[in-house]
Structures are given as C-alpha cells and as structure tokens.
C-alpha positions in Angstrom: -3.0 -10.1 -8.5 -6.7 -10.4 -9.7 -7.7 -8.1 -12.7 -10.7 -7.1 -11.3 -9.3 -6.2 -7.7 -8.4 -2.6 -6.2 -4.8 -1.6 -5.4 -3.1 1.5 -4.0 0.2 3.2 -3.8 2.0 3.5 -0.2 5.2 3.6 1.1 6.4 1.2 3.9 8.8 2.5 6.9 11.6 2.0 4.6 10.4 4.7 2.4 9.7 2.0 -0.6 7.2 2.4 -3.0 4.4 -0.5 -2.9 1.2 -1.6 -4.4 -1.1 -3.3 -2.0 -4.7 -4.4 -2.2 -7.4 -2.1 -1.2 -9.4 -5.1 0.7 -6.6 -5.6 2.4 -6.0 -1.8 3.2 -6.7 -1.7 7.4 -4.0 -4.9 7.6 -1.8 -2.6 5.8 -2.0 0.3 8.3 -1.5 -1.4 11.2 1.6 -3.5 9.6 2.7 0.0 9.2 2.0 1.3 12.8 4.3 -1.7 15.0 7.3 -1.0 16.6 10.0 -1.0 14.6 11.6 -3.2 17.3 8.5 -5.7 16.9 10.3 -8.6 14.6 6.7 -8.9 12.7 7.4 -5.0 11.6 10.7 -6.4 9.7 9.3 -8.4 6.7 6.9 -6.6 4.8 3.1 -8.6 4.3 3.6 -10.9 1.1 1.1 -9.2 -0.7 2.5 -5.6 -0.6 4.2 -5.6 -3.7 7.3 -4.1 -4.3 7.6 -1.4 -6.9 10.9 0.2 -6.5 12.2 0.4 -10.3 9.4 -1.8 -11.8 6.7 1.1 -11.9 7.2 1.2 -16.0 6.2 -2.3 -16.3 2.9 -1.2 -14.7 -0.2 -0.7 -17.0 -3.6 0.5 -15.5 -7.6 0.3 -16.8 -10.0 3.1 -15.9 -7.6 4.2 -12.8 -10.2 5.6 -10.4 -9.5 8.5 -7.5 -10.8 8.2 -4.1 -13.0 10.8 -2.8 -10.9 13.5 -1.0 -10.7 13.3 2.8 -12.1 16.3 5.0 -9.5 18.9 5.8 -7.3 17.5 9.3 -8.4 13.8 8.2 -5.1 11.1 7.8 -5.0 9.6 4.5 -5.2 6.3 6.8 
C-alpha cells in the first residue's frame, strides 16, 4: 500500500469487509457486478485487501469524506 494513495471500505459478494484503492475503484465495481458462475468472480482482485478481524491494526491520517451523492444516485 502507498502512504500517499486513497483507499475505501466495500464489501465483496461474500459480505467481507475490504480496503481497496480508490484509483482502482471502476475495476472494483465491475469485479463486483460478474456472474457469480463466471470463475473470474471467485478470487477476489489481489489488491482488495482483506479486513475481516484486522480493522484494529488499521491507523488513518487526515481521513477525508467524499462528497455525498444526489438523492436516487448508487454509491457505485
């Protein structure tokens, strides 16, 4: 992970907790949209780490909030 690099929290289709770069946000969302059937939907990307009980060993500078989307907008 680079210091000064973006991340964000999402979960994956297995309803895991994981913290994945913002530049590579898009690649994310479709990873997230295949067919469950579609082998590539099996194995999570390589860079969307894996929080599950590790979210205490996390430590943050200057967290920053994205803008809010418009009312009926996805989060996507």
């Amino acid at each position: 992970m680079s210091s000064d690099a973006r991340y964000f929290f999402d979960q994956d289709g297995c309803c895991l907790w994981r913290l994945i770069p913002e530049a590579r946000r898009q690649e994310w969302n479709a990873w997230l949209e295949l067919d469950g059937d579609d082998p590539a939907s099996w194995e999570p990307p390589a860079y969307a780490w894996l929080l599950d009980d590790r979210l205490s060993e996390m430590t943050f500078s200057l967290p920053s909030k994205r803008p809010a989307h418009p009312a009926g907008m996805s989060r996507r």
